[in-house]
C-alpha positions in Angstrom: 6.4 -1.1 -18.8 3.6 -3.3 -20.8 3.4 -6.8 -20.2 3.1 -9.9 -21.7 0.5 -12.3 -21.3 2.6 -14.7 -19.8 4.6 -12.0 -17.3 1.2 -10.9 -16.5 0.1 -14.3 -15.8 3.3 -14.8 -13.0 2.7 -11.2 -11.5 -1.2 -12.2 -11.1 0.1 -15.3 -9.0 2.3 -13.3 -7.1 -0.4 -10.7 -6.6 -2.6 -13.6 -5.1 0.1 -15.1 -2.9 0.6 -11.4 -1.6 -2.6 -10.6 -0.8 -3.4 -13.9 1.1 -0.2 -13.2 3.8 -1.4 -9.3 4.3 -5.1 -11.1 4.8 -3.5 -13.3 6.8 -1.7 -11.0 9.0 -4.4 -9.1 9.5 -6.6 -11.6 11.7 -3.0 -12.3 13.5 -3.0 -9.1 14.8 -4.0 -8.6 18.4 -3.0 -6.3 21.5 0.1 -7.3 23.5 2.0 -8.3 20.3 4.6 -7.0 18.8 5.6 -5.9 16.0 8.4 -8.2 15.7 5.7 -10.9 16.3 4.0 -10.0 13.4 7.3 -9.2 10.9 8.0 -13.3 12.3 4.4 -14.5 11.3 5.0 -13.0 7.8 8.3 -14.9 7.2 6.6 -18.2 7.8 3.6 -17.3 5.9 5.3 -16.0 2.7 7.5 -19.3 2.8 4.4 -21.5 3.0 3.2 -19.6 0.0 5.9 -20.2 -1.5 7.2 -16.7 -2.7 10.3 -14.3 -1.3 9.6 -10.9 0.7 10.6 -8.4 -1.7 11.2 -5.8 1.0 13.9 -7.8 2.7 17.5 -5.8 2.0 15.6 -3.9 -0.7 17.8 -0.6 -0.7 19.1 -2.0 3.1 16.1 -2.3 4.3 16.5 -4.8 7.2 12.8 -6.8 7.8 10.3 -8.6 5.7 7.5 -6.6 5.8 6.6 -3.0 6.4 4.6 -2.3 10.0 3.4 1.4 10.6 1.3 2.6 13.8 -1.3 5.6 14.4 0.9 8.4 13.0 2.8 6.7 11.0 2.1 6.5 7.3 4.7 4.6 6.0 8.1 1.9 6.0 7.8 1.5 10.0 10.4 -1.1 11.0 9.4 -4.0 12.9 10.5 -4.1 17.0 10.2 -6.1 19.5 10.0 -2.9 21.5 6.6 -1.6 19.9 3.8 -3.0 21.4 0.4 -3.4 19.8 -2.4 -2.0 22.1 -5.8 -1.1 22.3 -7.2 1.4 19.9 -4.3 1.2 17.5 -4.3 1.3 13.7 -1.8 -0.6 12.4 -0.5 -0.1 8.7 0.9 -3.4 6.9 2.4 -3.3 4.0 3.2 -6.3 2.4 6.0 -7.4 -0.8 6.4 -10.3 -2.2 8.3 -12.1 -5.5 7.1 -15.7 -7.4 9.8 -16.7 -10.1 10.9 -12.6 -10.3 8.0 -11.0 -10.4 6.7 -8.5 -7.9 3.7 -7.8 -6.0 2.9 -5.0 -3.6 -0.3 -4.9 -1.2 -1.3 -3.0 2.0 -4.0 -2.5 4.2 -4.7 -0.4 7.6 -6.1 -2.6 10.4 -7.5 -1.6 13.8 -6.8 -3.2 17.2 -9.6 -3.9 19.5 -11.3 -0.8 19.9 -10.4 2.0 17.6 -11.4 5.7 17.7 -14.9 6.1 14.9 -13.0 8.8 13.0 -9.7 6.5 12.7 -11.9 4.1 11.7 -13.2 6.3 8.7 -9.9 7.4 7.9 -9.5 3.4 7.0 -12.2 3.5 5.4 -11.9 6.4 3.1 -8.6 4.7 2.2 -9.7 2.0 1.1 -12.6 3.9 -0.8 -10.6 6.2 -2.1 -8.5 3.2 -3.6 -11.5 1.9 -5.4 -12.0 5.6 -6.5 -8.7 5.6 -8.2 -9.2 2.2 -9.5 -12.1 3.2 -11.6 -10.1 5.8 -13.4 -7.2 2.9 -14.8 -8.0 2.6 -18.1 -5.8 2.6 -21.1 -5.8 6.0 -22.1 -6.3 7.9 -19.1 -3.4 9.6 -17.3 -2.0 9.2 -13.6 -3.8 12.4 -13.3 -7.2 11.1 -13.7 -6.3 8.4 -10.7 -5.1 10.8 -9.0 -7.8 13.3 -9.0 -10.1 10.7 -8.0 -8.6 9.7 -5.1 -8.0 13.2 -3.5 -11.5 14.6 -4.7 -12.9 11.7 -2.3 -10.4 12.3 0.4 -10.9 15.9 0.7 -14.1 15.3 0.6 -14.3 13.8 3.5 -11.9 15.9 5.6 -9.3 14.3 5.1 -5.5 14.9 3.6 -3.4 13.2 1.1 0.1 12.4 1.4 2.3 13.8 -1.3 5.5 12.8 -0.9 4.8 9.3 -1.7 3.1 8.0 -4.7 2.0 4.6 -6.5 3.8 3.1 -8.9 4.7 0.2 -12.0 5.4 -2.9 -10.8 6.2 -6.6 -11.7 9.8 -7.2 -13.0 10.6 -4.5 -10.4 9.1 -3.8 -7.0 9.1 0.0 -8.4 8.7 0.8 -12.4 7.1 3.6 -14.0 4.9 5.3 -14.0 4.6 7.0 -11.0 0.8 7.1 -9.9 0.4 10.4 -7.3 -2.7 10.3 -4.9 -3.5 13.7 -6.2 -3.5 15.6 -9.4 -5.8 17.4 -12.5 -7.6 15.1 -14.4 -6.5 14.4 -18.2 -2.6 15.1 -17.0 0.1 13.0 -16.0 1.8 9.8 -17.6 -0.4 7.8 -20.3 -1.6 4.8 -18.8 -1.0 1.8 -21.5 -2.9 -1.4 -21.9 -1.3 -4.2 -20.1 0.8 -2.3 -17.3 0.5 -2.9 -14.0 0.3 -0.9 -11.6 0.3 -0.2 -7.5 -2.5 2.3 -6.4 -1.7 3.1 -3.0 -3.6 6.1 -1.0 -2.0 7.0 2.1 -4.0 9.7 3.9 -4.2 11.5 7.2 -6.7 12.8 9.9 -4.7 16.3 9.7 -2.5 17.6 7.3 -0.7 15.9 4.7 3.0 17.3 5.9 5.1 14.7 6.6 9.1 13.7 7.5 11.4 10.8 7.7 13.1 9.7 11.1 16.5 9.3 11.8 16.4 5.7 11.1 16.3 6.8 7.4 12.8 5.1 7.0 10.3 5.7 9.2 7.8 8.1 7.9 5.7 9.9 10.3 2.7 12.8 10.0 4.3 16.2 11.0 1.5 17.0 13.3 0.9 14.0 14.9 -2.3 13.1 13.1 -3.4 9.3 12.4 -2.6 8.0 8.8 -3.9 4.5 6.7 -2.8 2.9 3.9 -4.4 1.2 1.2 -2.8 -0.5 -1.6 -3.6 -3.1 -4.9 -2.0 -3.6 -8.0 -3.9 -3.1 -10.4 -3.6 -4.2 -14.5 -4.6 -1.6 -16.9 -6.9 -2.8 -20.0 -9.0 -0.9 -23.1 -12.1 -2.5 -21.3 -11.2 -1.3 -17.7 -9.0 -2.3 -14.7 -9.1 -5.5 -13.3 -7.6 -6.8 -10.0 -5.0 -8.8 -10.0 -5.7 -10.8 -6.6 
């Protein structure tokens, strides 16, 4: 899925727009709110900025952004019923589209005061992004990301979710490759110069086993533990990655 220079041009605004409304939404959040609350706030701030929500109906998917708490790790529905409250980590992951092109960012925030070893399971997220990031040069593999990322996880006693994985993005909100948060380094998919692509650790306090609820998209830990997410996109060059917001 290489780019252009222009469609890498529109999928770098969108990235920016994106990552503004996840910033945003982030220094919304505060206990007593709901997650409805929050799903509202992001309507009004990806209008103002002028792009769609590129979760809304994707695959029947019925809100605009994605809002996952404590043990959940992933596509948490917003409700007016799920209250934000002290010591919380809240997952929000954020989609968006400027003139057809898609962008894809998430982030794990904490409410008021949060646990010290949830608040190091955010941070190793977010480190273990950066890890990952490092590795996205033209001619590595998904492998070599991937390795990266669990290496510094497990490292730090932590587990990687495998049953969901980074991915191409930009004329799509999913493209190839796929981009798994573990692997062997020098294996995988060839990463080419000018695709994009989302890097997205999502890791747990306890094991990486996970399952879907009923609702067909709710993913929860099996045991219980606390997950974060992290997530960029991410434009592969021969000189080394660059950020696209």
């Amino acid at each position: 899925m290489v780019k252009t220079a222009a469609e890498i041009e529109k999928i770098r605004i969108s990235c920016r727009k994106c990552k503004d409304v996840l910033n945003e939404l982030g220094s919304f959040l505060k206990e007593g709110m709901s997650t409805y609350e929050i799903d509202e706030k992001a309507s009004a701030c990806l209008e103002k900025a002028g792009v769609e929500a590129a979760f809304k109906n994707y695959n029947g998917y019925p809100a605009n952004i994605c809002i996952s708490l404590n043990e959940e790790v992933v596509h948490g529905i917003p409700s007016k019923s799920r209250i934000l409250k002290q010591g919380d980590i809240v997952s929000i992951d954020v989609g968006a589209i400027y003139q057809g092109y898609y962008s894809d960012y998430a982030a794990t925030f904490p409410v008021g005061k949060v646990d010290p070893i949830h608040l190091r399971l955010m941070e190793v997220a977010r480190e273990s992004f950066l890890k990952g990031f490092e590795k996205a040069v033209a001619g590595k593999r998904t492998g070599d990301v991937g390795a990266a990322i669990q290496k510094h996880v497990e490292k730090n006693g932590f587990s990687v979710v495998r049953d969901f994985v980074g991915h191409g993005v930009g004329k799509a909100l999913h493209e190839s490759p796929e981009v798994p948060n573990f692997g062997v380094p020098g294996r995988g998919e060839l990463l080419r110069e000018n695709e994009v692509i989302a890097i997205e650790p999502m890791i747990n306090t306890g094991g990486s086993g996970v399952e879907v609820l009923e609702d067909g998209w709710k993913v929860v830990t099996r045991d219980g533990g606390f997950s974060a997410h992290y997530e960029e996109c991410v434009l592969i060059t021969r000189d080394g990655p660059e950020s696209l917001a």
